[in-house]
C-alpha positions in Angstrom: 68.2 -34.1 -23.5 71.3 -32.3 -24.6 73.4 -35.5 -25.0 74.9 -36.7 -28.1 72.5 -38.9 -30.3 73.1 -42.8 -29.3 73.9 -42.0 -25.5 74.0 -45.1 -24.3 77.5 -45.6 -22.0 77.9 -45.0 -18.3 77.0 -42.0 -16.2 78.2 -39.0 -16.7 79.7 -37.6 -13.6 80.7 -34.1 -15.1 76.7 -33.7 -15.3 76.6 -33.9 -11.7 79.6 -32.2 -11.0 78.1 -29.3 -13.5 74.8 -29.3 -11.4 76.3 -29.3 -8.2 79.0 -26.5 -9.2 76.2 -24.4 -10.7 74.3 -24.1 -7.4 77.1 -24.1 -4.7 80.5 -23.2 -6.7 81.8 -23.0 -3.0 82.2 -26.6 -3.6 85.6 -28.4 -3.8 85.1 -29.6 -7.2 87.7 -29.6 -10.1 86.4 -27.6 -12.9 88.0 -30.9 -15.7 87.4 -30.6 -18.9 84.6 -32.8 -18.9 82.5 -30.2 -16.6 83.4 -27.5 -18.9 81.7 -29.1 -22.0 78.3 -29.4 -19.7 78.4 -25.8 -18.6 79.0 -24.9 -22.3 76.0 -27.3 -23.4 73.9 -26.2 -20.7 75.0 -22.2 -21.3 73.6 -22.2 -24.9 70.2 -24.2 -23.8 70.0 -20.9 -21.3 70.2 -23.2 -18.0 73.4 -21.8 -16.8 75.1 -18.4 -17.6 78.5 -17.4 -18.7 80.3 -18.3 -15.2 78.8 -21.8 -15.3 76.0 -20.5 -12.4 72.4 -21.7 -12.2 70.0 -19.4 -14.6 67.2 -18.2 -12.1 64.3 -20.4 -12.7 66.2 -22.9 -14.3 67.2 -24.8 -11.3 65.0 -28.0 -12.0 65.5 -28.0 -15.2 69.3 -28.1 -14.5 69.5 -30.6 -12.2 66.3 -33.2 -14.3 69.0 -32.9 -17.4 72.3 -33.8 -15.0 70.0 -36.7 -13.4 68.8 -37.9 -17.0 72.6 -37.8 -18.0 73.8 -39.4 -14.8 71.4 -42.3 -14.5 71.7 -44.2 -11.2 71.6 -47.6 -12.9 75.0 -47.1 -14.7 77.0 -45.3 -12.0 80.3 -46.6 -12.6 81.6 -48.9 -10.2 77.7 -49.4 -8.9 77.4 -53.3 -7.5 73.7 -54.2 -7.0 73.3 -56.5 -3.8 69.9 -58.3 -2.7 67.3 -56.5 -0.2 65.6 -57.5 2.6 66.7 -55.0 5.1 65.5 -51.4 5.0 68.0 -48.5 4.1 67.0 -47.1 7.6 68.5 -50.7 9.1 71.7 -50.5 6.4 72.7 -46.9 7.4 72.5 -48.0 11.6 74.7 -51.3 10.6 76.9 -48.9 8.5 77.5 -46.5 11.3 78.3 -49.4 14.2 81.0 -50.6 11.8 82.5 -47.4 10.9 81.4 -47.4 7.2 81.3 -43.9 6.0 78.3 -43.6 3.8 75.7 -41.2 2.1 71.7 -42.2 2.1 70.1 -41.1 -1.7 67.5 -42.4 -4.3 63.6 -43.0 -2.6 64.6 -43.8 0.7 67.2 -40.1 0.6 64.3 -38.4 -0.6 62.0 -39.4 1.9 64.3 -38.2 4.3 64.1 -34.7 3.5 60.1 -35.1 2.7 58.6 -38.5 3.0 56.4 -39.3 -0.5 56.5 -42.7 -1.3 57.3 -46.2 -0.2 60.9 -47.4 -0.1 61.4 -49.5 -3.3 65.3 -49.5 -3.9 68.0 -48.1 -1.1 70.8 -46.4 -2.5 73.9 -45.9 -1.1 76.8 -43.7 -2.0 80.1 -45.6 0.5 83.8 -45.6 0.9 84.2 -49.1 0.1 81.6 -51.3 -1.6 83.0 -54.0 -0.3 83.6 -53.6 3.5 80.4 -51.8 3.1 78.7 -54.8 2.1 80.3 -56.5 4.6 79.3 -54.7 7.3 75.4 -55.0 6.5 75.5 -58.8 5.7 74.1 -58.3 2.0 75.1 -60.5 -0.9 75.5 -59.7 -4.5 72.5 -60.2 -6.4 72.9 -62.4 -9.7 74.1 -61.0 -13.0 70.8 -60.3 -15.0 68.0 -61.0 -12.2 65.1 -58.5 -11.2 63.2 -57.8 -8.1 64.2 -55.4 -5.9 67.8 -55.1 -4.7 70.4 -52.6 -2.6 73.0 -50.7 -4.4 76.1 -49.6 -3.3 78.2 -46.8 -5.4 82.0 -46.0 -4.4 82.4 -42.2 -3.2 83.0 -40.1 -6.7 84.4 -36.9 -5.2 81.3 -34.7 -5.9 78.2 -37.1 -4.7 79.0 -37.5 -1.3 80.0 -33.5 -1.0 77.4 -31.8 1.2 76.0 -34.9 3.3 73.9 -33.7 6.1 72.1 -35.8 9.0 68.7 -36.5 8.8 66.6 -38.8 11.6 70.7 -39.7 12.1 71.4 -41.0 9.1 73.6 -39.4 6.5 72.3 -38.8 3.3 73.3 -36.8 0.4 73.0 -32.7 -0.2 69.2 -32.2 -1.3 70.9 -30.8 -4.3 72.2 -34.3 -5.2 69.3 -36.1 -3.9 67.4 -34.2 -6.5 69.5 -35.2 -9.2 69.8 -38.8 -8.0 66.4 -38.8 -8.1 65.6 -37.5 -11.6 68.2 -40.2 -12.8 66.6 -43.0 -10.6 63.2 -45.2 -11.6 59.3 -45.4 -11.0 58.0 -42.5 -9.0 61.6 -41.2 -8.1 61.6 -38.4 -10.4 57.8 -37.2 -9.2 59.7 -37.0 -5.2 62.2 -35.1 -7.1 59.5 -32.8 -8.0 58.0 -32.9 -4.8 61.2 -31.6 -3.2 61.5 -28.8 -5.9 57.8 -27.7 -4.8 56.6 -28.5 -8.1 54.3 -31.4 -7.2 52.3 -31.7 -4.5 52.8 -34.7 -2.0 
């Protein structure tokens, strides 16, 4: 995977930053230290060339190894919360209390080409907690399964991009890709889907 042997910490948002840079270095992203060492990884595995750019044909490679490296499940500051309302029903109590927010994971994916049930809304917001707040949800229990709603604070580089979609905002595909190949269960086959390497 191109990450030091025993990986095992949190995300690593220079991956994503790395990714998103490589495809749109229009972007107001910070090229920190951190990003550097991924385009310099990624330049001698011939995904991205000197100027930290996407190799042609390398664009879903790029963005499976930022995904593997920026897993959704240790996003830092990510609070899981328990489900029973739909991401669609979230996002429309999100926008009548003024939360700003950003739509990934299945439910993001589908957005931009529907291929699977919704198993696990993912939110990118301002403020977990008002966020929270504002669609009634409570924290789900240290340790328990089943499915749940997770809410990750804005980073600086996930929510770049957001578009409107059925008038919900959701992520850039770029980063819905990535969110994707870093998610679980069939989110890294819609990831394919979207790169037109799988067929629906």
């Amino acid at each position: 995977m191109g990450e030091p042997i025993g990986f095992t910490g949190v995300a690593d948002r220079a991956a994503i930053a790395a990714a998103r840079l490589a495809l749109d270095p229009a972007l107001d992203i910070a090229v920190v230290p951190g990003v550097e060492v991924c385009q310099q990884r990624w330049g001698r595995m011939g995904l991205v060339d000197s100027s930290g750019r996407v190799v042609p044909g390398k664009v879903a490679a790029l963005l499976f190894r930022a995904g593997r490296a920026a897993r959704l499940t240790r996003r830092p500051g990510a609070v899981d919360f328990n489900a029973g309302m739909s991401a669609h029903e979230i996002a429309a109590q999100f926008a009548e209390s003024g939360v700003d927010y950003a739509l990934t994971g299945d439910a993001g994916t589908n957005l931009y080409h529907s291929s699977a049930g919704e198993a696990w809304p993912v939110f990118y917001v301002e403020d977990v907690a008002r966020a929270a707040e504002a669609a009634g949800i409570s924290r789900k229990e240290s340790g328990s399964f089943g499915m749940r709603v997770t809410l990750i604070p804005f980073d600086g580089v996930s929510e770049l991009g957001r578009t409107r979609i059925d008038d919900i905002k959701v992520v850039a595909l770029d980063q819905v890709i990535v969110d994707a190949y870093g998610g679980i269960d069939r989110m890294a086959e819609q990831a394919d889907i979207l790169l037109g390497r799988r067929v629906a």
